[in-house]
N, C-alpha and C positions, 0 to 999 in steps of 0.2 A: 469482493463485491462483483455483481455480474448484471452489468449493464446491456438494455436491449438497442443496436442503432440502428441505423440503416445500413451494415456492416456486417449484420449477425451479433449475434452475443457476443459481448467482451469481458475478461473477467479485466478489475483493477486489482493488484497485486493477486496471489498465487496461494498464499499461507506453503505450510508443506505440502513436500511431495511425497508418491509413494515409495522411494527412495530412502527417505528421511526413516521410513517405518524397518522396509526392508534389511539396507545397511545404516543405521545411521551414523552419523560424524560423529567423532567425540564430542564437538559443538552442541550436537543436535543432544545426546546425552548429558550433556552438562545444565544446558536448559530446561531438559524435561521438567525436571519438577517447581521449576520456578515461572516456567508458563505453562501449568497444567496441560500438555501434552501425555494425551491418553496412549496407548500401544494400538486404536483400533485405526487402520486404513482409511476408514468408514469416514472422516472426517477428510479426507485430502478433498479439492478439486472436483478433481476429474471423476470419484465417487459420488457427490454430491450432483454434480450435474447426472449421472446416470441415471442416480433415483427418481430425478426431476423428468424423465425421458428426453433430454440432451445428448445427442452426440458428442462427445468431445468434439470431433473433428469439426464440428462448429462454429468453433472458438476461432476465427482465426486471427485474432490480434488481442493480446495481452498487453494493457499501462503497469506501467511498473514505478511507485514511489521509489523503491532502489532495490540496491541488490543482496540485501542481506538474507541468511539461508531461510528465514521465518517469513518472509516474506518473495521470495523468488523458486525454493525450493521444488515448488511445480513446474517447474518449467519444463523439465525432461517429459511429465504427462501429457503435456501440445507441442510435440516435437515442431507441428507443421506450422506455427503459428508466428507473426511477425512481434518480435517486441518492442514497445516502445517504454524509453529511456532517455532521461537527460544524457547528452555526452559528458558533462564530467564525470555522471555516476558510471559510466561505461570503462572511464578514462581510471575512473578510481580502483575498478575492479579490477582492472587487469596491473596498477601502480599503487598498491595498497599502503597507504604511510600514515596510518593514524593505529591506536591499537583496536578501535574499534571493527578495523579493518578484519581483525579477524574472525568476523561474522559472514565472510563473503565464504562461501563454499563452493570450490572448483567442481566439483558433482554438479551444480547445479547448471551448469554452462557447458559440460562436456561435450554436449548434443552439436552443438554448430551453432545457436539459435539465428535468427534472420532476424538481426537490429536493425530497427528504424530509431535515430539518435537528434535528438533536439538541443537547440544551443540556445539564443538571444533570445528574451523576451521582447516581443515587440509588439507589445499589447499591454490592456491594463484591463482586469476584471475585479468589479468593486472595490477600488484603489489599491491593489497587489497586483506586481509584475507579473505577467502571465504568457502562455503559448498557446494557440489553439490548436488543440488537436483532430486531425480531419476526420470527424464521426459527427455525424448527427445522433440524436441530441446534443448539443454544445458540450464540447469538453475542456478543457483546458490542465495545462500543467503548470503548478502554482512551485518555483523556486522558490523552498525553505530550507536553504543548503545548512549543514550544521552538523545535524546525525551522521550522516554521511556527505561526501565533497560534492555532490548531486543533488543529495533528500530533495522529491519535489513531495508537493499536495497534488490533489487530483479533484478539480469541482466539475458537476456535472448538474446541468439545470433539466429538472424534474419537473412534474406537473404540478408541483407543490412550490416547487422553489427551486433551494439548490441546496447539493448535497456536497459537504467537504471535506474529504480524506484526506485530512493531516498527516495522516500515518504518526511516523515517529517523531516530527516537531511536537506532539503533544504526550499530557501522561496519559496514563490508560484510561478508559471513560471521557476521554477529554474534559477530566477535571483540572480545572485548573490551580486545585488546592492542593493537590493531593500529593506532588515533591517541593521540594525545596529548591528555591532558584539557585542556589549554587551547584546542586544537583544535575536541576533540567538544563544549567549552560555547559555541566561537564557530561552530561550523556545524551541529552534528548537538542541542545543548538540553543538558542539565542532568539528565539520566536514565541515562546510559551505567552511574556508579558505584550508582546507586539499583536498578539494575538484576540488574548482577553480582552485589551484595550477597542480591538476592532471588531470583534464579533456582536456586542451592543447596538451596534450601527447599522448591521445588517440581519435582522430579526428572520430575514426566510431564507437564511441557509442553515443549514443543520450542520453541526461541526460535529465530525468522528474523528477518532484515535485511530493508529495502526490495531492497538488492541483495548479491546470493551470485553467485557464480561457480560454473559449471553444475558444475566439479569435485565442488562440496559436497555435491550430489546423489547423486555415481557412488560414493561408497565409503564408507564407515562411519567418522566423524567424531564428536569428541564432541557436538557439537551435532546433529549431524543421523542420518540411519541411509540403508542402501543404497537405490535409484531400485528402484522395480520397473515 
C-alpha cells in the first residue's frame, strides 16, 4: 500500500524485493508457487512506484505489519528509509522461537535499516488497542500479535473512511470463511473470530488481508469497492 502524508509517500508493508527475484531464498522458492509469485521484477515496489513517476528516494518511511520475507523483502530497494515496527516484532526477528519464524529472511535486514520501534498501546481506535503513528492522515498500528510475536494491523483514515490492513491476522481476501479456525489459530493468531465479530459495527472501514487476489480489486465485493 502507498499512502500519501504530510511526510511524502509511505509505503505499508514492502511485498518482495528485487532481491527475492535476483537471488532468491530457498523460502522465496518454496513459496513461489503457492503465492503465485511470477519471475517478473516488474512487480516489486520500487518498480511500481517508477512507472508511477515516483522516486523511490521518496519513500522515506516504511510501516511494516512485520517482518516476514513477503512482506518486508523490499526493504534493501529504500535503503534510505526509516522503518517502522512494533518492538516485539523487531525483538522477534532477530530471537526467532516459533517455526514460523522461519519466514524472516536475514537478506532482508542486511542493509542496516534505520528502526523506528513501538511498544504500549496507549490509545484505543474504534475499540482495538492502538498506537498512533506520527503521519498525517491519522495512522495507527493496530496489535494483532499471533502470526508473528509483533503481527500489527495498520488503519489509515481516508476520505472515505478507513482502511485496515490486517495483513496476516486475516485469510486471504479477508474472508472470513475461507480457513478453518483450527487452521487460522495455528497459522494466521487468535483474531480471525474477534474480528468478524467487530467489523459489523464499523461499516466505513474497509477490512484487507496481507494477501487478496487482484480480482478483489476489479469489481464491487462486499469487502471491498471497484479499482479506479
Amino acid at each position: 500500500m502507498l499512502v500519501d502524508t504530510d511526510q511524502g509517500p509511505i509505503l505499508v508493508d514492502t511485498g518482495l524485493g528485487l532481491h527475492d527475484f535476483i537471488r532468491p531464498s530457498p523460502m522465496v522458492r518454496f513459496f513461489r508457487w503457492d503465492f503465485g509469485v511470477g519471475r517478473d521484477p516488474g512487480c516489486t515496489a520500487v518498480k511500481q512506484l517508477a512507472r508511477m513517476g515516483l522516486d523511490p528516494i521518496a519513500v522515506q518511511h516504511i510501516v511494516l505489519t512485520h517482518l516476514h520475507f513477503d512482506h518486508a523483502g523490499g526493504l534493501p530497494d529504500f535503503p534510505h528509509a526509516k522503518v517502522h515496527v512494533h518492538r516485539r516484532e523487531y525483538e522477534a526477528m532477530h530471537r526467532p522461537r516459533s517455526w514460523l519464524a522461519l519466514a524472516y529472511d536475514r537478506a532482508d535486514f542486511a542493509h542496516g535499516p534505520s528502526w523506528v520501534t513501538y511498544d504500549h498501546a496507549g490509545e484505543l481506535w474504534l475499540e482495538l488497542d492502538a498506537i498512533r503513528l506520527p503521519f498525517d492522515p491519522e495512522m495507527y498500528l493496530i496489535p494483532l500479535f499471533g502470526h508473528t510475536a509483533g503481527h500489527c494491523g495498520v488503519a489509515i483514515r481516508t476520505s472515505e473512511g478507513w482502511v485496515f490492513q490486517c495483513a496476516d491476522a486475516l485469510p486471504t481476501n479477508a474472508d472470513f470463511e475461507l480457513t478453518p479456525d483450527w487452521l487460522n489459530r495455528l497459522v494466521i493468531g487468535a483474531h480471525v473470530k474477534k474480528l468478524e465479530l467487530w467489523a459489523p459495527r464499523h461499516p466505513e472501514v474497509r477490512l484487507l488481508a496481507g494477501h487478496m487476489w487482484e480480482a478483489f480489486f476489479d469489481s464491487e465485493t462486499p469487502g471491498g469497492r471497484s479499482s479506479s
